[in-house]
N, C-alpha and C positions, 0 to 999 in steps of 0.2 A: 744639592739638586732636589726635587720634587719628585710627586710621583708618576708625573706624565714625562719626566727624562729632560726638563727645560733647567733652568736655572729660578735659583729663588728670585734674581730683577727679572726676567721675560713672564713666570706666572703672577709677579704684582702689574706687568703690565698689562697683561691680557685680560685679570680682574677688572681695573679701572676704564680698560674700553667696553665690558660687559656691561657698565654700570650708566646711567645716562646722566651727561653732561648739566650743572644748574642751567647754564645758557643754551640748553636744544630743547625745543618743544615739544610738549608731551603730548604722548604718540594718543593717548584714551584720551575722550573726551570729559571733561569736567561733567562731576556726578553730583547729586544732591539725595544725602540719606532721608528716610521716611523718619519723620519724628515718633508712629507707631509702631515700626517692625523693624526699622534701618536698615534696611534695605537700596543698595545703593540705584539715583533713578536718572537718565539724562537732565541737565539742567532745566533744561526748558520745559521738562513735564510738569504738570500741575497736580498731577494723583501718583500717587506710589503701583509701579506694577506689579506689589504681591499683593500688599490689601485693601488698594483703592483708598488710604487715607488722602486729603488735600495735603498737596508737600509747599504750597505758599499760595497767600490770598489773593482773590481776583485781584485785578488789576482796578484803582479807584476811578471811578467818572468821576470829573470834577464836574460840582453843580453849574447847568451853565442856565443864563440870566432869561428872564422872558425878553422876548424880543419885544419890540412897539405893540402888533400887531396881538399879540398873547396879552398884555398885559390889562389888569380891570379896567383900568382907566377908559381903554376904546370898548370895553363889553359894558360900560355904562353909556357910552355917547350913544351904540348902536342901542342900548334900553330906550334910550332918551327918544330917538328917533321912531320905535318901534311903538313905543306906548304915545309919541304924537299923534302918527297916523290911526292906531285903533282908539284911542279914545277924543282926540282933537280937533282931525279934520269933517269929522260928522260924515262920514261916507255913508250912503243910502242907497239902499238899490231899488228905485222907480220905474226902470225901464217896463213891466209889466211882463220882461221875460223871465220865467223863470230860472233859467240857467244861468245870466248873468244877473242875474239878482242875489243869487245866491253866490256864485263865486265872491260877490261885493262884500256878502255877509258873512262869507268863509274867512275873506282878505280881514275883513276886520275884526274877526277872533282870533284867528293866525295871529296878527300885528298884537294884539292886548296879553293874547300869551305867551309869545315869543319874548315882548317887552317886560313882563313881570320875573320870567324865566332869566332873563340876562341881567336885570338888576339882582336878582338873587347869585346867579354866574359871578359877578363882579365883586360880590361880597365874599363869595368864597375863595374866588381869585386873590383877593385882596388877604384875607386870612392862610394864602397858599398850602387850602384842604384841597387834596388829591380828587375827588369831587364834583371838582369846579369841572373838568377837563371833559370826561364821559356828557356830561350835563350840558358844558356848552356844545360840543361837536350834537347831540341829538335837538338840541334848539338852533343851531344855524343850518341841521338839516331838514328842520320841518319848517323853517324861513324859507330856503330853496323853493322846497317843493308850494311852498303853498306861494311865492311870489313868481315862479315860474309856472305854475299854475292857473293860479287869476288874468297871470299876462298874457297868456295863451288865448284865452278865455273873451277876455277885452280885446284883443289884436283880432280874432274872428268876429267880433260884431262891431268893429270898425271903429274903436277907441284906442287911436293910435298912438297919443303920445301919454295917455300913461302907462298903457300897455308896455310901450318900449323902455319905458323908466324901469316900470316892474320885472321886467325882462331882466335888463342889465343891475336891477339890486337883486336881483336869484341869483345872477352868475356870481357878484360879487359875494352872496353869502355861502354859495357853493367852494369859493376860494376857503371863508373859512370855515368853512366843514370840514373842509380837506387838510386844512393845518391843523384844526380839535382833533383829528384823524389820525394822523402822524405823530401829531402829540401826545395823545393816548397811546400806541402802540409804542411806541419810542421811546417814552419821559417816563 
């Protein structure tokens, strides 16, 4: 007999029901020790709760691809097009008003800088220096303004159909502004 008055088989069985079965699940949650302090921490923590070391590495982004839209390739077409207009189509401003004369001459420094800006964008895109990304979003936002701008501008003195062109190539460089935007904060 033992010393609680059972027999030596009922104290190994009451041992072995004490003890937790391989096949029953474990009652504590899976722990992960601190590599500096060992300190045991929930699995799923990222920092140890006594001294704040990292207990495993963020999680990897995989790199993902420029899309069409991002890629140099179209930040040279829009160069191409940008440095048309300010150096190719000869825009002049005649009208003898000063306001749209100037917009004219605004339009076509905007366009020659914008354009020299985005063939330089494209190279660095093409190089994929970090760079490129801040650079283009602040050249397709002064594209915007200065095409939504001038369009403004021509649409009140009664120059409607380039106006309305100008209009819809602001909104379209507002699009990507907003994607250099995103891109930047995000990439």
């Amino acid at each position: 007999m033992d010393s609680s008055g059972g027999s030596p088989a009922a104290a190994a069985h009451r041992n072995r029901r004490m003890q937790p079965s391989p096949d029953a699940p474990n009652a504590s949650p899976p722990q992960t020790p601190c590599p500096a302090c060992g300190r045991d921490n929930p699995a799923e923590a990222r920092f140890c709760n006594g001294c704040g070391a990292t207990l495993r590495a963020p999680p990897v982004v995989a790199h993902r691809p420029a899309s069409a839209a991002e890629s140099p390739v179209w930040s040279l077409v829009a160069a191409l097009l940008f440095l048309w207009v300010g150096f190719g189509l000869g825009l002049r401003g005649y009208s003898g008003n000063a306001l749209y004369d100037g917009s004219v001459t605004g339009f076509v420094w905007m366009a020659r800088i914008v354009g020299i800006g985005l063939v330089i964008v494209s190279v660095l895109g093409y190089l994929r220096l970090r760079f490129a990304v801040p650079l283009n979003f602040a050249l397709a936002a002064l594209a915007t303004a200065g095409c939504l701008g001038a369009g403004a501008i021509w649409f009140s003195f009664g120059d409607y159909q380039d106006s309305l062109l100008l209009l819809v190539f602001g909104l379209v460089n507002a699009s990507a502004a907003r994607s250099a935007w995103l891109q930047w904060r995000h990439g």
